[in-house]
N, C-alpha and C positions, 0 to 999 in steps of 0.2 A: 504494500500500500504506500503512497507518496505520500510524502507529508504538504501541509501548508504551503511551507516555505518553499515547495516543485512546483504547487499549483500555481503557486502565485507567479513564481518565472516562468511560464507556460503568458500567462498575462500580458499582450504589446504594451500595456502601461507600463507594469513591473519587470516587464525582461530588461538584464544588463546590467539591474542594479547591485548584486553584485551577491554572494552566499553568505555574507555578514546583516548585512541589510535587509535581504529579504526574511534571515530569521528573527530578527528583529521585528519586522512586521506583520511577521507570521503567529505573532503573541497577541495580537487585537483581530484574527479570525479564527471562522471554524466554521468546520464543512456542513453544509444544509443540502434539503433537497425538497422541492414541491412538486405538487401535483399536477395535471393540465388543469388551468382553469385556478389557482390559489395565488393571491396577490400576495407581491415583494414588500410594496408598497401602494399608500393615495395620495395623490395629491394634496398638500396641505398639511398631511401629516409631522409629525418633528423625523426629521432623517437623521436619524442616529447611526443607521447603518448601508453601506453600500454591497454592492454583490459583485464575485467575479465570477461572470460565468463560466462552467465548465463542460456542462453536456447541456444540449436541447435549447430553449428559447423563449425567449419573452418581448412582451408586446408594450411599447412603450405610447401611451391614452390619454388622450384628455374628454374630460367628462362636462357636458353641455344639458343643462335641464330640458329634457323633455327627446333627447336626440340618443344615440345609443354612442358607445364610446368611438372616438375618432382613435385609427392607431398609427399616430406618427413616425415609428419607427419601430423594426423586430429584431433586437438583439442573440447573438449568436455566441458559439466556444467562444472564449478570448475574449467579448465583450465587457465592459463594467456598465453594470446599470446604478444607478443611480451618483450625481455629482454636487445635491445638494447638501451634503453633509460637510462642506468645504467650506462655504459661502453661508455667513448668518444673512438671517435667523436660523437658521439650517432644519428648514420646511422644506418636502418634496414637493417638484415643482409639477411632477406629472404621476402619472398613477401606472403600475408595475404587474403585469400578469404573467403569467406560465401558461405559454401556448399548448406547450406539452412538458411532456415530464421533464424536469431541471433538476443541474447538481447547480452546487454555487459555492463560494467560497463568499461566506459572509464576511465583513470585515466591521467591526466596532470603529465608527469615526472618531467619536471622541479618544478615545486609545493610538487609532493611526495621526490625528493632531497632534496630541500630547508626546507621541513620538518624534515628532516631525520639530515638534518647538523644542525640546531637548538635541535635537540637531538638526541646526539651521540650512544645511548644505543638502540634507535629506527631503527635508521642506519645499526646500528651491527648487530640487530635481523632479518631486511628485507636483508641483504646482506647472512645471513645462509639462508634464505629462499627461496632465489633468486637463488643463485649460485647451489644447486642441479637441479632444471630446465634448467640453463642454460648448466650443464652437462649432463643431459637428451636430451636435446634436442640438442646437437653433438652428442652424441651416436647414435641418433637415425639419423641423417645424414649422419653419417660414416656407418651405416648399413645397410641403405638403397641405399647408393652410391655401397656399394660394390654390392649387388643385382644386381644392374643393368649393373655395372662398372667391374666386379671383374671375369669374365670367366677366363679360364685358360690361356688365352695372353691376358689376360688384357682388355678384353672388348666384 
């Protein structure tokens, strides 16, 4: 069985950081797994925790009263879902399903912070790593919004 600290170098965020480092940060996760259909996360929620995917997939939603969920984007192996746990308030900003069956590598944010602010050099490197997902995945909101949103009067 691989531990944490393979899963997580398996991870295009966390590959290369280095066999120090990753066990390091292999002490604020622990291995999960859901069902099809069992939510990571809601929107709005406090993001405590982020997920590295490892098998299967999730459907990243936003939710509109009266309309059934829009899904922005379906995360895959190697994916991390969630990046609100970064950024206070540190509320999810969308809501997190399992397409089908998921393993995940949970990760405790406040644990990989409080890691990150005990070494500032550490901080630096997950915040370059972070912040292209994070514009990733607006792009990929703005894009998908417009699809839906964006006819020629506007809807």
């Amino acid at each position: 069985m691989r531990t944490i600290a393979q899963l997580l170098g398996d991870c295009p965020v966390f590959a290369g950081l280095g066999d120090e480092t990753l066990d390091r940060l292999a002490g604020c996760g622990e291995d999960v797994r859901f069902a099809a259909g069992e939510r990571l996360f809601r929107e709005g929620d406090p993001a405590g925790t982020f997920f590295v995917l490892r098998h299967g997939a999730v459907a990243l939603e936003i939710v509109a009263a009266g309309r059934r969920p829009l899904v922005l984007e379906t995360l895959h192996d190697g994916d991390v879902a969630g990046w609100s746990w970064l950024v206070p308030p540190y509320r999810s900003a969308f809501d997190a399903r399992a397409v089908e069956a998921t393993a995940a590598v949970a990760m405790d944010g406040a644990c990989v912070r409080a890691t990150c602010e005990a070494d500032p050099a550490l901080g630096y490197a997950l915040q370059q790593r972070f912040i292209p997902v994070i514009v990733e995945r607006l792009q990929a909101t703005r894009l998908r919004l417009l699809n839906v949103y964006g006819g020629p009067h506007g809807g």
